[in-house]
C-alpha positions, 0 to 999 in steps of 0.5 A, spaced: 326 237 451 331 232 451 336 234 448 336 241 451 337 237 457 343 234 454 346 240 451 345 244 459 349 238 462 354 238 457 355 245 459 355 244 466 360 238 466 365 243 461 364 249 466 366 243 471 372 241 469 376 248 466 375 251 472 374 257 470 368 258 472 366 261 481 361 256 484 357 262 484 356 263 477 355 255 477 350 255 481 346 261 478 347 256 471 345 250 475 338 254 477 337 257 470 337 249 469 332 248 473 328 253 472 328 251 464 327 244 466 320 246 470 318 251 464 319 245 460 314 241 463 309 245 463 309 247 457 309 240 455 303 239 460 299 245 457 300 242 450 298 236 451 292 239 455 291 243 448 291 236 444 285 232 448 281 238 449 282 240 442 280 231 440 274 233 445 271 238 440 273 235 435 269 228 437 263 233 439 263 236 433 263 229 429 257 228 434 253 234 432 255 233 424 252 226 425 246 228 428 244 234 424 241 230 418 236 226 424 234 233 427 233 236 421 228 230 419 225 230 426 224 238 425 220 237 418 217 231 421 214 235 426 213 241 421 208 236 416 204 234 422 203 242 425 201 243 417 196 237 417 193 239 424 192 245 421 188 243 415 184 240 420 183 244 424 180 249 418 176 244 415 172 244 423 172 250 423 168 250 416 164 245 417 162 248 423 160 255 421 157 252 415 152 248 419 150 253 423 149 257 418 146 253 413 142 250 418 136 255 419 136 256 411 135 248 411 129 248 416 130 241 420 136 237 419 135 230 423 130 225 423 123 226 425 125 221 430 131 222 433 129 230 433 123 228 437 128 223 443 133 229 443 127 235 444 125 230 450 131 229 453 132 237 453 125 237 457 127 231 461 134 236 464 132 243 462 137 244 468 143 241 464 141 242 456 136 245 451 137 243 444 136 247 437 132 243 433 133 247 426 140 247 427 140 240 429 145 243 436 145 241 442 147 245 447 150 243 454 149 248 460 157 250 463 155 252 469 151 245 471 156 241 466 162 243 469 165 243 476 167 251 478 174 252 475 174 246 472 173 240 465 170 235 469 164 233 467 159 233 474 155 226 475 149 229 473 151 231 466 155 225 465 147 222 466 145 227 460 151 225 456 150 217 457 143 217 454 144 223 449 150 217 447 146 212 446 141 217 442 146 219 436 149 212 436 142 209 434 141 206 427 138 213 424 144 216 426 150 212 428 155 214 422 152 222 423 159 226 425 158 230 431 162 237 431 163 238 439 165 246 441 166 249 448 165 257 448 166 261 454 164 269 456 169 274 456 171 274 463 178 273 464 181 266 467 184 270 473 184 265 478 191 262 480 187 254 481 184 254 474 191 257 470 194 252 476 190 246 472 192 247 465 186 252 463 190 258 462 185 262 458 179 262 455 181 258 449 184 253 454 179 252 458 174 252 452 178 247 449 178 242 455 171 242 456 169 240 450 176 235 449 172 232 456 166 232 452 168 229 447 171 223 450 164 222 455 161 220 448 167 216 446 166 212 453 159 211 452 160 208 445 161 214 440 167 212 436 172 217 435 173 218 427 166 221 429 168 225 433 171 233 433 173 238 438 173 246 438 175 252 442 173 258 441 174 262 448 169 268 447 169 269 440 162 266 438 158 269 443 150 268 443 148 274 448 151 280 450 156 279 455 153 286 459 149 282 464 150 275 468 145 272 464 148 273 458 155 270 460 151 265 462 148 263 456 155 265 452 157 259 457 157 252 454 158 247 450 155 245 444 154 238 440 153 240 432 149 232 428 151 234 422 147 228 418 152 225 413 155 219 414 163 221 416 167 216 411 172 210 414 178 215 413 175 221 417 179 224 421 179 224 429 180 230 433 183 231 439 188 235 444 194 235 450 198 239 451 179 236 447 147 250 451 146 256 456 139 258 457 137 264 461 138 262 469 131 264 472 133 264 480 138 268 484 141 261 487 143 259 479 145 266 478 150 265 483 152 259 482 153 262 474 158 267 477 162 262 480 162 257 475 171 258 473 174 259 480 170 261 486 170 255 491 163 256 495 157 261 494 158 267 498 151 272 500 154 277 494 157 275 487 160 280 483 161 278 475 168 279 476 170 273 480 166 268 475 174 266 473 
């Protein structure tokens, strides 16, 4: 540019001095400079422009290149954890269908003694749980272990969880692994404050009350290798899902002792994102019907806003 620059001021000075050129003429000459010079910078503006942008891309892309081989380990990392949450997960699954399954071939599962303090239990709060001597399962009640639309556990089943805790965690039973499975009927969660409060659907929902559960016992002295959680939503139903009774049935969650000590390195199941009986009186009907969404009872209940 510089030498441009020379080369039209040469040119001018020798215009000058013949004398053969108008002043018009050198003035026309003189803008043509100008306007050259201006075209001049700003190409040399643009072009550097060009060079730092390009210097940018560059330096991101070196970033990125850096980076690939970190993302990458991230993302098997991460792929090799789903896999052995899934084998888990499995593995609960079978242990659970074998249990029930097996249970009723078997006969009695448990110690005399402890089959004898978990039957009295269920007599003591028939209202909250029934327990499943053959299959060695333990049923709590959704309706009363639960708020309506949610995975807090009430005081009262709290009361029941404590003293179940204390039972399982006893010197018979104290190493037996405890399979914990929450199930709900098949009414849709529909209500917008229950999906607003994580339980999305029923696969949610009965994951989280089993998750709570779970961890009810582990704050009552249950450790956690003993300890695994399931949500089945409304896939294993025990009653017909035609009439309020049979969702209220369908409605609980249920405690499997399988009686094997779980060896030191078992795994603990856990989550983020871890019994029903008939209702005998209207006034439970009712509340059955709220139990996922309703805020109060009302005169008349309809199955349909039970979520």
């Amino acid at each position: 540019m510089a030498r441009i620059h020379r080369i039209l001021g040469m040119a001018a000075l020798g215009l000058t001095l013949t004398g053969c050129v108008s002043q018009e003429k050198y003035n026309a000459l003189k803008l043509d400079r100008d306007q050259l010079n201006e075209r001049l910078t700003q190409a040399d503006a643009d072009s550097r422009a060009s060079k730092a942008e390009a210097e940018l891309l560059k330096n991101q892309l070196a970033g990125l290149m850096a980076n690939d081989g970190t993302k990458g380990s991230l993302l098997a990392n991460l792929q090799s954890q789903n896999s052995d949450l899934q084998r888990q997960l499995d593995e609960m699954n079978r242990k659970y269908t074998d249990a029930v399954n097996l249970a009723g071939k078997t006969g009695t599962l448990l110690p005399t003694g402890v089959t004898n303090e978990l039957e009295q239990l269920a007599q003591l709060y028939p209202d909250v749980v029934e327990f499943d001597a053959q299959r060695g399962i333990i049923k709590f009640k959704s309706d009363v272990t639960f708020a309506s639309g949610s995975d807090q556990v009430t005081p009262k089943a709290k009361e029941v969880l404590a003293k179940f805790a204390s039972i399982v965690d006893g010197p018979q039973t104290s190493g037996y692994e405890l399979i914990v499975a929450g199930h709900t009927d098949n009414v849709p969660v529909s209500n917008p404050a229950t999906k607003a409060a994580g339980h999305k659907d029923n696969w949610y929902l009965s994951s989280h009350r089993a998750i709570s559960v779970g961890k009810e016992l582990q704050a009552h002295g249950v450790t956690g290798n003993r300890l695994g959680v399931l949500g089945y939503a409304d896939q294993r139903p025990v009653a017909s899902n035609d009439s309020a009774t049979g969702k209220a049935q369908n409605r609980r969650v249920e405690v499997l002792i399988l009686p094997h000590t779980v060896s030191t390195n078992a795994v603990t199941a856990s989550a983020t994102e871890t019994g029903t009986h008939s209702t005998k009186k209207s006034s439970k009907k009712a509340s059955a019907d709220l139990n996922k969404d309703s805020a109060a009872p009302t005169a008349t209940i309809h199955p349909a806003l039970n979520k």
